[in-house]
ZALUMFI-328712 format. One record per residue (C-alpha): residue in three letters; residue number from 1; x negated, y, z negated. Coordinates in steps of 0.5 Angstrom, whole numbers, plus 500, padded with zeros to 3 digits. Layout:
<r><res>ALA</res><n>NUM</n><px>X</px><py>Y</py><pz>Z</pz></r>
...
This chain:
<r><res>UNK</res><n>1</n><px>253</px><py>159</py><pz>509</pz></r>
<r><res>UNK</res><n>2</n><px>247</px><py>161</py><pz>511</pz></r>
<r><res>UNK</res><n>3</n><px>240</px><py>161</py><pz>508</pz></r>
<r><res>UNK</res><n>4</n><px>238</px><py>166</py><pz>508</pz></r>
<r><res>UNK</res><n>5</n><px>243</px><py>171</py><pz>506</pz></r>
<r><res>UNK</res><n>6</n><px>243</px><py>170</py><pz>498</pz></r>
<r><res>UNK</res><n>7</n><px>237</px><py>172</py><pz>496</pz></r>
<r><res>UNK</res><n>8</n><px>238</px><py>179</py><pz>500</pz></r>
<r><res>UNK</res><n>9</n><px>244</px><py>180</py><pz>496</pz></r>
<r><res>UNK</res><n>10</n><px>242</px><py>178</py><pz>490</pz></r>
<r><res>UNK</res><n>11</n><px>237</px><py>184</py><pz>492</pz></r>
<r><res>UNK</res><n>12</n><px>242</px><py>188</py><pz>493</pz></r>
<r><res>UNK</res><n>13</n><px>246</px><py>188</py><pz>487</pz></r>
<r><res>UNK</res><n>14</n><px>241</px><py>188</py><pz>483</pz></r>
<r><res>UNK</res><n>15</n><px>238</px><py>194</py><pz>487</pz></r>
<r><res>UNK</res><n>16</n><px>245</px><py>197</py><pz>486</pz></r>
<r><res>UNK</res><n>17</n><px>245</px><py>195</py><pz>478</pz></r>
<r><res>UNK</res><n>18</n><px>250</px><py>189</py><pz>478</pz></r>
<r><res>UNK</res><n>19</n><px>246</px><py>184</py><pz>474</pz></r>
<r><res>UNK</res><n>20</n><px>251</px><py>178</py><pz>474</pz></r>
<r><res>UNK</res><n>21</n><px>251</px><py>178</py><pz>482</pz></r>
<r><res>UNK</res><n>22</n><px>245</px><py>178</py><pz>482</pz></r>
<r><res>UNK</res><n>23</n><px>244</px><py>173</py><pz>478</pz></r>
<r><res>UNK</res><n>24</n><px>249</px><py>169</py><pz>482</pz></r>
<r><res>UNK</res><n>25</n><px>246</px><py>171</py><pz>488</pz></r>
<r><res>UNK</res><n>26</n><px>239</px><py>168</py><pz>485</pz></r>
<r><res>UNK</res><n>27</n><px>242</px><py>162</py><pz>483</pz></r>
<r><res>UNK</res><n>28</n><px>245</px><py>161</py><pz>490</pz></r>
<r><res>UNK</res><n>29</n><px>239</px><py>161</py><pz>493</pz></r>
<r><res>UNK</res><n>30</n><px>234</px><py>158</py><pz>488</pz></r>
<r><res>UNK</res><n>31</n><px>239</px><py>152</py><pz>487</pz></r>
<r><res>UNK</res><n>32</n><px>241</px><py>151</py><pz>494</pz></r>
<r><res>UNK</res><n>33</n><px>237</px><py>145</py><pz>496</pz></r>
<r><res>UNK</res><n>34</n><px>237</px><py>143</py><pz>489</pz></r>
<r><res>UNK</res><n>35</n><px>245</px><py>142</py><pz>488</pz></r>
<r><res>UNK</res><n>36</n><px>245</px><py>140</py><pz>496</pz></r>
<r><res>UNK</res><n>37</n><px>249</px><py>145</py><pz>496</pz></r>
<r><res>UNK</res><n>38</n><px>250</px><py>145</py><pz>504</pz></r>
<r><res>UNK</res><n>39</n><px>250</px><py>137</py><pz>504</pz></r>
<r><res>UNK</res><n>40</n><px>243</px><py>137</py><pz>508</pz></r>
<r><res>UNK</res><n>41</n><px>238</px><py>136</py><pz>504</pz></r>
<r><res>UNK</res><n>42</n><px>237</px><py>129</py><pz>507</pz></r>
<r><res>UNK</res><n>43</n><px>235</px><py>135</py><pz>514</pz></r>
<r><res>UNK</res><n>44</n><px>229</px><py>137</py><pz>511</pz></r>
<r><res>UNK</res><n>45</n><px>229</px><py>143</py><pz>506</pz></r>
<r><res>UNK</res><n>46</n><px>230</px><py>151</py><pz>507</pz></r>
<r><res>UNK</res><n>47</n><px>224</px><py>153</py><pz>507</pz></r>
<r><res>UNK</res><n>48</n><px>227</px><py>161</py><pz>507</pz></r>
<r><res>UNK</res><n>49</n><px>230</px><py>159</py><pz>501</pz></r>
<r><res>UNK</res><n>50</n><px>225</px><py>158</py><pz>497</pz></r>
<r><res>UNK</res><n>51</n><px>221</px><py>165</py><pz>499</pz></r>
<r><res>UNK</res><n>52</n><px>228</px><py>167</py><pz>498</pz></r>
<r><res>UNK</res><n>53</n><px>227</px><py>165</py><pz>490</pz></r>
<r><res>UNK</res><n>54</n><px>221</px><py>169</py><pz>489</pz></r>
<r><res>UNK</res><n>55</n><px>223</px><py>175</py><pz>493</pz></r>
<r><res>UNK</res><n>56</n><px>230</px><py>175</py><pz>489</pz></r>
<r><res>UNK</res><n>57</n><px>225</px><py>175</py><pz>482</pz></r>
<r><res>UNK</res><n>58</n><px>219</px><py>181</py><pz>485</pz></r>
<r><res>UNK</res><n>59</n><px>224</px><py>186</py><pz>489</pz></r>
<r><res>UNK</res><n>60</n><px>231</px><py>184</py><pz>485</pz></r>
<r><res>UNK</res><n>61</n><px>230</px><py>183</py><pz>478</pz></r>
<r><res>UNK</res><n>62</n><px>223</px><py>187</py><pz>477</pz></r>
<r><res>UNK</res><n>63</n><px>225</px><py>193</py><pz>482</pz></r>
<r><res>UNK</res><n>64</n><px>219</px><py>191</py><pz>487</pz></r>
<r><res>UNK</res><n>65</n><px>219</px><py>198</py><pz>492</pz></r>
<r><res>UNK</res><n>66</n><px>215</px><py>202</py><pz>495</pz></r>
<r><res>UNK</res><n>67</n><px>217</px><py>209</py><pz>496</pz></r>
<r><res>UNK</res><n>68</n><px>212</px><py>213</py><pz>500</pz></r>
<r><res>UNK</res><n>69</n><px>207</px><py>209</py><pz>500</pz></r>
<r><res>UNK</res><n>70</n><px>207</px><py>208</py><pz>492</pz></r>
<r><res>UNK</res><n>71</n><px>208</px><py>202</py><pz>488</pz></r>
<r><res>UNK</res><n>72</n><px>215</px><py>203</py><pz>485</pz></r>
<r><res>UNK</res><n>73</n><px>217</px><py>198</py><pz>480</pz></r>
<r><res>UNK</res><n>74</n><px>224</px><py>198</py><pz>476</pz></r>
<r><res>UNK</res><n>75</n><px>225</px><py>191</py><pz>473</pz></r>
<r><res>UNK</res><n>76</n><px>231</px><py>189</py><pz>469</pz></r>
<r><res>UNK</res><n>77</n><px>231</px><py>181</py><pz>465</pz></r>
<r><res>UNK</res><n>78</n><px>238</px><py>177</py><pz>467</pz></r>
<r><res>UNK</res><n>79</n><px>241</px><py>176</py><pz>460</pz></r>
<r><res>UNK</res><n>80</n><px>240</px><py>168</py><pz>461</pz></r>
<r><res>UNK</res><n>81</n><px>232</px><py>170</py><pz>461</pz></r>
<r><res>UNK</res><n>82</n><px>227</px><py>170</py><pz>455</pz></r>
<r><res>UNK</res><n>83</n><px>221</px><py>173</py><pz>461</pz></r>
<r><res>UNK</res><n>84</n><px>219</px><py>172</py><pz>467</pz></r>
<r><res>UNK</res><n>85</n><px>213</px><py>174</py><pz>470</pz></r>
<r><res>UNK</res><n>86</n><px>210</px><py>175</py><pz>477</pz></r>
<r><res>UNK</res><n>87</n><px>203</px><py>176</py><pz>480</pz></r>
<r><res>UNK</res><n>88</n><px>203</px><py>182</py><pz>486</pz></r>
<r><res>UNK</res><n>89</n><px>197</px><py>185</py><pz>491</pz></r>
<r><res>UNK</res><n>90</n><px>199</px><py>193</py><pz>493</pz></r>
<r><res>UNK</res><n>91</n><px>193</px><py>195</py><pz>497</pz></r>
<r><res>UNK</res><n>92</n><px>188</px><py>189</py><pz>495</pz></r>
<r><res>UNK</res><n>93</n><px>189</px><py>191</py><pz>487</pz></r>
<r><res>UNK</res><n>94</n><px>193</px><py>185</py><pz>485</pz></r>
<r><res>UNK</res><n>95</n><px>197</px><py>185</py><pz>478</pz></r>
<r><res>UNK</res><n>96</n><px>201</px><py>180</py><pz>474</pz></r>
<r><res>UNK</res><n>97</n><px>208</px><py>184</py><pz>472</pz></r>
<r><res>UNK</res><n>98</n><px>211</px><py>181</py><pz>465</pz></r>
<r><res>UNK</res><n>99</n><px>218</px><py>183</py><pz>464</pz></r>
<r><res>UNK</res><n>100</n><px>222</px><py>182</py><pz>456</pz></r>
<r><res>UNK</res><n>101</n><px>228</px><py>184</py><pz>454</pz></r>
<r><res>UNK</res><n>102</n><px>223</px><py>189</py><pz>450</pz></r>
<r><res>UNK</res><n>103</n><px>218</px><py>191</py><pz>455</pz></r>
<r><res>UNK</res><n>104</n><px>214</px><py>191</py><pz>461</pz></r>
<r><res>UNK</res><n>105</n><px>207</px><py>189</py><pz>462</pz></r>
<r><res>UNK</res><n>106</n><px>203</px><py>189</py><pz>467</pz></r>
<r><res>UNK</res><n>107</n><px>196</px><py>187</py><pz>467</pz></r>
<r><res>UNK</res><n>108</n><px>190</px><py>189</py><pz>472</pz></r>
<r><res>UNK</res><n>109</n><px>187</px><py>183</py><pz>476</pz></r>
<r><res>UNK</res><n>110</n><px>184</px><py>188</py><pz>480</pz></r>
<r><res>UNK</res><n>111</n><px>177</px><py>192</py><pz>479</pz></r>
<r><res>UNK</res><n>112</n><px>179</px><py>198</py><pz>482</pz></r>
<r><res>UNK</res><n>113</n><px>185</px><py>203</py><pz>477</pz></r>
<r><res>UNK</res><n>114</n><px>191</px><py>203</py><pz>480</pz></r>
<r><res>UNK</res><n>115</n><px>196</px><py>208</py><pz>480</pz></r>
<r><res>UNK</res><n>116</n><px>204</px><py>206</py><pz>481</pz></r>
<r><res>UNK</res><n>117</n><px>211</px><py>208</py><pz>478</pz></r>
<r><res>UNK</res><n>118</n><px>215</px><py>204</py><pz>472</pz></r>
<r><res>UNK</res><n>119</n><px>221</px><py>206</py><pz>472</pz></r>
<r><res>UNK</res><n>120</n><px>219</px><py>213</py><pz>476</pz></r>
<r><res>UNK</res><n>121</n><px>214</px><py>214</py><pz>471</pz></r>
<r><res>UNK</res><n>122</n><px>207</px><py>215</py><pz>474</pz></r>
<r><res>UNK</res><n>123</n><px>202</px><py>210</py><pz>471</pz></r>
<r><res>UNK</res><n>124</n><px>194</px><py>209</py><pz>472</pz></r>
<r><res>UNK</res><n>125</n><px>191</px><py>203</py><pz>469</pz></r>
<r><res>UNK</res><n>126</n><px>185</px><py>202</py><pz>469</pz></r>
<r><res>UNK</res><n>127</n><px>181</px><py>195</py><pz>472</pz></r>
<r><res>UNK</res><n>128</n><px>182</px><py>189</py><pz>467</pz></r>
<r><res>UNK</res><n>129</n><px>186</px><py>193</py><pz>463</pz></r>
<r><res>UNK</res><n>130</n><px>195</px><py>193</py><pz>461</pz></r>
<r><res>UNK</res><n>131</n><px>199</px><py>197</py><pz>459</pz></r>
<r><res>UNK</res><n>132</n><px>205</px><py>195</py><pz>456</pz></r>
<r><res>UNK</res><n>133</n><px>212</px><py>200</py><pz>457</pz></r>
<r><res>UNK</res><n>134</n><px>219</px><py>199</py><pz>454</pz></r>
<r><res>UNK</res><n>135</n><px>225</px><py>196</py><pz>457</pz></r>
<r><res>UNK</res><n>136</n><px>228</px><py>201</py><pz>460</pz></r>
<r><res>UNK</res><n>137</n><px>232</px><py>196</py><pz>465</pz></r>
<r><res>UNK</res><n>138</n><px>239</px><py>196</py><pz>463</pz></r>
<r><res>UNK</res><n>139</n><px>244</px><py>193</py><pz>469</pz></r>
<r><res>UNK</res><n>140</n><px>252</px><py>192</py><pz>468</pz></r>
<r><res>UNK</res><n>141</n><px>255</px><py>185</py><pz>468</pz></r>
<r><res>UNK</res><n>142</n><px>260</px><py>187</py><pz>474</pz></r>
């Protein structure tokens, strides 16, 4: 019952590739004060859980990895979802990464060119620029 626990399996399971428990495992922690899961709530709120929330997003759905000092991104989209979005800083380059059931994009917010991997695939975007690549993210339902 901890609330610190479901983010880190949804993180698994997506990393693994099982797409609906790691929706469920998202759903566990980004709904636990809001269904009152644990009949707390009145205590005050789970604040790990909230962080939680975004990190089942960043490193669980969108693959967020870092491999050798590089940026890896490996997103997936849950099949529940039309997109999602989320804004990352690596080495003072910050960029918005949006993820359809039919592409990733990732915009530049830096005014430097970043170089990082989608889906092991070496990118350089340039400053205030995007790039758009397709889904490639196909997780199992297990």
């Amino acid at each position: 019952e901890s609330s610190l626990s479901p983010c880190v399996h949804a993180i698994i399971a997506a990393r693994i590739g099982y797409g609906a428990k790691a929706y469920e495992m998202y759903l566990r922690t980004s709904r636990l004060d809001l269904d009152d899961y644990n009949n707390e709530v009145r205590e005050g709120l789970h604040i790990t859980s909230m962080a939680g929330t975004w990190m089942s997003i960043v490193e669980g759905f969108g693959g967020k990895r870092i491999k050798n000092e590089q940026l890896h991104l490996n997103p997936f989209i849950p099949k529940q979802w039309d997109e999602y979005s989320f804004m990352i800083t690596f080495r003072e380059n910050r960029m918005e990464v949006k993820v359809t059931d039919k592409q990733v994009t990732v915009v530049s917010c830096s005014e430097n060119t970043i170089t990082f991997f989608v889906y092991n695939e070496q990118v350089t975007l340039k400053p205030k620029t995007e790039v758009v690549l397709k889904m490639k993210g196909n997780l199992n339902e297990n």
